[in-house]
N, C-alpha and C positions, 0 to 999 in steps of 0.2 A: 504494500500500500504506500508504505512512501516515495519506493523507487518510482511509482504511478505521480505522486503527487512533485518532485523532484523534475521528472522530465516533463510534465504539465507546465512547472514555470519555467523551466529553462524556453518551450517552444512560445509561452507569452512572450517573453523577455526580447527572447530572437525575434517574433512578429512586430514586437513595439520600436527595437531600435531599428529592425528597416525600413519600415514606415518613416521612424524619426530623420534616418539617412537621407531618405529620397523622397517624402512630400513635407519635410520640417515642421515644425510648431502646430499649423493645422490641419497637417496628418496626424498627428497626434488627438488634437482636440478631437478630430472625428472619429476615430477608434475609439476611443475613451466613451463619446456620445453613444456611441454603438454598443458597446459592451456594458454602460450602465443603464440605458433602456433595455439590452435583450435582457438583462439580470431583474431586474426591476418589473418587468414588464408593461414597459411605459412603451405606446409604438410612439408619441410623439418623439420622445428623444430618440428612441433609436431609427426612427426613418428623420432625423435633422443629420445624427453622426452618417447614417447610411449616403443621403441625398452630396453630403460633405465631402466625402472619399466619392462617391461617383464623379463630381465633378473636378476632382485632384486627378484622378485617375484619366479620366476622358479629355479633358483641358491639352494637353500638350498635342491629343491626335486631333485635337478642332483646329490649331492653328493651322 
């Protein structure tokens, strides 16, 4: 069980600092929105972090 709970945060940790690499400060924020609505179960928050990271994501293929 804790070898379960050990490699759980190591792959959050690795999913938080690539985001943080490569869409910065409001990739962050939009994960964060994401993950404390799916937790919560709030769709507001989690479709603002979702709608967030769709347009970090899709942004560079619009220009």
């Amino acid at each position: 069980m804790a070898f379960l709970s050990l490699l759980s945060a190591v792959c959050v940790i690795t999913l938080e600092q690539l985001v943080q690499w490569h869409y910065g400060p409001a990739g962050i924020v939009g994960l964060l929105l994401l993950a404390i609505g799916a937790k919560a179960r709030n769709a507001t928050c989690a479709s603002i972090g979702g709608v967030l990271l769709a347009i970090m994501v899709a942004g560079p293929a619009l220009h």
